[in-house]
C-alpha positions as CSV (number, residue, x, y, z in Angstrom):
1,X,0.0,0.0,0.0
2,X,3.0,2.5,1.1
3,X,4.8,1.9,-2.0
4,X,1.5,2.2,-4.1
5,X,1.2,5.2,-2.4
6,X,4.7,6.7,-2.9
7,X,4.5,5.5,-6.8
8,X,1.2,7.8,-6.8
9,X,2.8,10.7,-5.5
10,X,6.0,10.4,-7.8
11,X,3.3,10.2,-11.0
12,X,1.6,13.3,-9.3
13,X,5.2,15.3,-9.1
14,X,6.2,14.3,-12.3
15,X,2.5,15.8,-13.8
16,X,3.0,19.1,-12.0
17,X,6.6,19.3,-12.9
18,X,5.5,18.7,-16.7
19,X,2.9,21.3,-16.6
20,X,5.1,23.8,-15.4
21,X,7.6,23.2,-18.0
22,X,4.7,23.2,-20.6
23,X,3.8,26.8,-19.5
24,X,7.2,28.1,-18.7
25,X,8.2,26.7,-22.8
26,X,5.0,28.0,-23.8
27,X,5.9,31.6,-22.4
28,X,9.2,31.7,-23.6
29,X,8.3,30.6,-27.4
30,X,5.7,33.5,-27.1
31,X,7.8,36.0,-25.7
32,X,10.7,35.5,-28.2
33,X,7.8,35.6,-31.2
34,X,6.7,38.9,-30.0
35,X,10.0,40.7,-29.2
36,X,10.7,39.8,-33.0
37,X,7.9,41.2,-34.0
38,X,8.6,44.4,-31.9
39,X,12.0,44.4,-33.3
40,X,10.2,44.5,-36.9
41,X,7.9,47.1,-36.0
42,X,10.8,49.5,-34.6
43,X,12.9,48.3,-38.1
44,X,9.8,49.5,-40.0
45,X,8.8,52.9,-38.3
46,X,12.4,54.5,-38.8
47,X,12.2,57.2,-41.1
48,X,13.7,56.8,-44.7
49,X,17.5,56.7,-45.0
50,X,17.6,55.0,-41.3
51,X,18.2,51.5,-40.5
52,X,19.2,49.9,-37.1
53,X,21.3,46.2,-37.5
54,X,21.5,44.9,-34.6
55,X,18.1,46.2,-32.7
56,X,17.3,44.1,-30.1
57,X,14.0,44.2,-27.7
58,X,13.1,42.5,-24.5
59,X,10.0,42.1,-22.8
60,X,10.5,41.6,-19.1
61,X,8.5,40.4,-16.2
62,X,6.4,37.1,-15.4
63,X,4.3,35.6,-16.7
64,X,4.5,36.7,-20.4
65,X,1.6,34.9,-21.2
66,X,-0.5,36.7,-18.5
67,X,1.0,40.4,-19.9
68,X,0.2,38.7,-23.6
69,X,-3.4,38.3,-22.7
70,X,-4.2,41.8,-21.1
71,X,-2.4,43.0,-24.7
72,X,-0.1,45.3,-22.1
73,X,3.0,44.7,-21.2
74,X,4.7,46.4,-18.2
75,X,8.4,46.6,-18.7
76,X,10.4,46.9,-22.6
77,X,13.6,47.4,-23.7
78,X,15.2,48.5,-26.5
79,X,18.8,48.3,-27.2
80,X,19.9,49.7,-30.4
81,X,23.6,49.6,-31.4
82,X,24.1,50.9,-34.6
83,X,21.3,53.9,-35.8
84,X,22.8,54.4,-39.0
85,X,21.8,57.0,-41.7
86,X,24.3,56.9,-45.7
87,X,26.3,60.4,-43.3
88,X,27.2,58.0,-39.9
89,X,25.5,56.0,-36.7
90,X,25.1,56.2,-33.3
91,X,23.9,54.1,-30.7
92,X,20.3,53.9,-28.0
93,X,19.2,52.4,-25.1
94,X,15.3,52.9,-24.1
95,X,13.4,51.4,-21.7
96,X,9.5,51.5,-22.3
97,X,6.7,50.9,-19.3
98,X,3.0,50.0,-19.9
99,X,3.2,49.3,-23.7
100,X,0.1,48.5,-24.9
101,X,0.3,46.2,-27.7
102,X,-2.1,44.7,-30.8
103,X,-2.4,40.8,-29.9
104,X,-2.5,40.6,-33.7
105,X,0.3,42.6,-34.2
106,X,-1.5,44.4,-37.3
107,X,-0.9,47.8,-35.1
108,X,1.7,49.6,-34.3
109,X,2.9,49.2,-30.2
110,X,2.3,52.9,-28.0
111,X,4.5,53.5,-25.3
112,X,2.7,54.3,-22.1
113,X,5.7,56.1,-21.0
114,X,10.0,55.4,-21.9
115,X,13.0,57.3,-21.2
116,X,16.1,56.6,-23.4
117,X,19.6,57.9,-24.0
118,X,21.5,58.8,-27.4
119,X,25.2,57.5,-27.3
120,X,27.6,59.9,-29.8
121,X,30.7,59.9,-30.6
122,X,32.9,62.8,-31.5
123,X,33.5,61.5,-35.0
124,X,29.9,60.9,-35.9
125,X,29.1,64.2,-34.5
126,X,31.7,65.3,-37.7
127,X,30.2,63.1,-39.7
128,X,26.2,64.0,-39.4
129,X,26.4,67.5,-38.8
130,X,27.1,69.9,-41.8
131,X,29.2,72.6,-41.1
132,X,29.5,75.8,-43.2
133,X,33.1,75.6,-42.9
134,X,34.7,72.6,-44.7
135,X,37.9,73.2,-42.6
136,X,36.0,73.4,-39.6
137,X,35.2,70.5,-36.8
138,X,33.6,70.2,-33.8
139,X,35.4,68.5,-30.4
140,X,34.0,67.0,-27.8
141,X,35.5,67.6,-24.1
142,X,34.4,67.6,-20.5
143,X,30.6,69.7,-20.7
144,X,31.5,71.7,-24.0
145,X,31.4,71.3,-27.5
146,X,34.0,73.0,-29.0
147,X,33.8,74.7,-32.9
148,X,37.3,74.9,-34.4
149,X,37.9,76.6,-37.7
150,X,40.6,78.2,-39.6
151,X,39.7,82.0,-41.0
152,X,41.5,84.2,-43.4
153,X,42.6,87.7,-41.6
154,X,44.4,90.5,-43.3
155,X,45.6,87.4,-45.9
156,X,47.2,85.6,-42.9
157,X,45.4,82.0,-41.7
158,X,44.0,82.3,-38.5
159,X,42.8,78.9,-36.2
160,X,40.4,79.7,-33.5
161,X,38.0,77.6,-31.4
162,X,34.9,78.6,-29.1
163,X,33.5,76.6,-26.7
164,X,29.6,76.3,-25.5
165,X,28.0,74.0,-23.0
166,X,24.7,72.8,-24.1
167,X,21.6,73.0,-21.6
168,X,17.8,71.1,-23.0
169,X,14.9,73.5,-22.2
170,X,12.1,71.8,-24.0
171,X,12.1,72.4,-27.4
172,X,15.1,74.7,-27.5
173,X,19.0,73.8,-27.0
174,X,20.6,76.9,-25.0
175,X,24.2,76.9,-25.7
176,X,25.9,78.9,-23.3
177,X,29.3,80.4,-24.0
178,X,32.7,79.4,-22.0
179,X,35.7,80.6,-24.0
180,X,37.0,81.7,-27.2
181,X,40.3,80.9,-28.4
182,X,43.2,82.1,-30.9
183,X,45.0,78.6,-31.3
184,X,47.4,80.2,-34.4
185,X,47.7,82.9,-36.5
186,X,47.2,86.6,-34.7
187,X,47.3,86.0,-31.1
188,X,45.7,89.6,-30.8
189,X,43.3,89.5,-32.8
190,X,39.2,89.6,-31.7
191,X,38.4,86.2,-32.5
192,X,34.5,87.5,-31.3
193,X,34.4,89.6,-34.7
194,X,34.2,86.4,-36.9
195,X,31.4,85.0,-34.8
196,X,28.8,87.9,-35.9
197,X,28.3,88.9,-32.3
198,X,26.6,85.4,-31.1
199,X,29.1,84.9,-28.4
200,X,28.7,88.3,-26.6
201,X,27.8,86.6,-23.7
202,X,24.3,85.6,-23.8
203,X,23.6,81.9,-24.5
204,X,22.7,81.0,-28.2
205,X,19.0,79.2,-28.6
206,X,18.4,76.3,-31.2
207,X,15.5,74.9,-32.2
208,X,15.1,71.4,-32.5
209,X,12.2,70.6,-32.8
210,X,11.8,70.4,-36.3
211,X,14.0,67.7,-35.8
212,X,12.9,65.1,-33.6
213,X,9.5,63.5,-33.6
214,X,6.3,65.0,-32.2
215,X,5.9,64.4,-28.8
216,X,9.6,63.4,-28.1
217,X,11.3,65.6,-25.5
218,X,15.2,66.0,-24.7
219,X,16.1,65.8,-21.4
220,X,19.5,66.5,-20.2
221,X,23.0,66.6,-22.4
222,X,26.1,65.0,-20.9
223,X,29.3,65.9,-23.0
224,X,32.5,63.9,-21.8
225,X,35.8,63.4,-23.6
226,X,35.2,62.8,-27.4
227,X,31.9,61.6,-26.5
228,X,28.3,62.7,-25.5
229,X,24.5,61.4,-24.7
230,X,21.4,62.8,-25.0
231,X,18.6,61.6,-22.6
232,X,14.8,62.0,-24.1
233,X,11.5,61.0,-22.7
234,X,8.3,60.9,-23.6
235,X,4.9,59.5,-22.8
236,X,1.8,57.9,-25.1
237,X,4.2,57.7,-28.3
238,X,3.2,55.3,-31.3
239,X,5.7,53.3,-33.1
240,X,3.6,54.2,-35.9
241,X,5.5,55.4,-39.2
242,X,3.8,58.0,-39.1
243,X,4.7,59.6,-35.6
244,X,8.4,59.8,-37.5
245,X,6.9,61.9,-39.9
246,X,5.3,64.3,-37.4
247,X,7.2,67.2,-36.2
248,X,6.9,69.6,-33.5
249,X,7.3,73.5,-34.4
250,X,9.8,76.0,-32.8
251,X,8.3,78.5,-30.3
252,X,6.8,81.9,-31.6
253,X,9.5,84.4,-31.1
């Protein structure tokens, strides 16, 4: 009877232990299926020009299946490696909460809120942004970004840099002035007269809205040696294609 008994219990173990597995396998297929198909939907919502190898997402907490159902899921992440347009690349991070999600996929995911960080290097900062000065470049040091150019005075070369720490303030970027410098040429000379009076003192305001997709605020700027990030945030956004082609507009004024 005891060993009737004991066979019973080891048949009972053995059930519970295979059900478990069965949902535990069941989770994980499911999970990996829809972080590929997240993955896709990112891939397919960059604008034109923009492609991401590499993009990985992960869809946290337990159970999956239980998130699945509710169509929500409470915790994403996004690590993208390589955001590369035909002028260079930089890297992302983002983590997403409450993501509401189409079981069928056929819609785009929203974020319910996410906060991310853009990872730059100082050569892709030369390669994407187009400077009016062919000679010119732009360096990347401890809280400034520094312009350096070579200019023509009295038919003598002159090298100069200026330097600016950035600060976000909603849609603007307030570059604030720290130093100008002669680096060759004239040591003498009034490097201030070749900037057209923008580095008198008062910070310089740029608009970048126009820039980055509606809804999609930068938070703060961190500039280290030959490297910086850009934190942003916001809340509701669609992975919709179309919320890449939406654009805020500057402030009047």
């Amino acid at each position: 009877m005891a060993s009737r008994r004991a066979r019973g219990l080891a048949w009972l173990v053995v059930i519970v232990l295979a059900v478990v597995a069965l949902v535990f396998g069941a989770d994980a297929a499911l999970r990996a299926y829809a972080e590929k198909r997240m993955e896709t939907e990112i891939a397919q919502s960059l604008p034109k020009g923009v492609t991401a190898p590499g993009l990985s997402v992960s869809v946290r907490g337990f159970s999956f299946l239980a998130q699945y159902a509710k169509g929500r899921f409470s915790d994403v992440e996004v690590q993208a490696p390589a955001i590369t347009t035909e002028r260079g690349s930089v890297s992302a991070t983002l983590q997403a909460k409450d993501v509401t999600i189409d079981r069928s996929f056929e819609k785009a995911p929203v974020l319910g809120s996410m906060q991310g960080t853009l990872h730059v290097t100082e050569d892709a900062v030369n390669s994407l942004v187009a400077l009016p000065d062919p000679t010119a470049s732009i360096g990347l040091s401890k809280r400034t970004i520094t312009y350096m150019a070579t200019a023509q005075v009295l038919g003598l070369p002159l090298s100069y840099s200026a330097a600016v720490h950035p600060v976000a303030d909603g849609a603007m970027v307030r570059l604030y002035p720290e130093s100008v410098n002669v680096t060759s040429g004239p040591v003498h000379f009034d490097v201030k007269s070749l900037l057209g009076g923008i580095f008198d003192g008062k910070p310089i305001s740029v608009c970048v809205a126009p820039y980055l997709p509606a809804g999609l605020n930068i938070g703060d700027i961190s500039i280290a040696s030959s490297k910086a990030s850009i934190d942003f945030q916001a809340d509701d956004f669609s992975l919709d294609p179309k919320t890449f082609d939406t654009h805020s507009e500057c402030p009047a004024g």
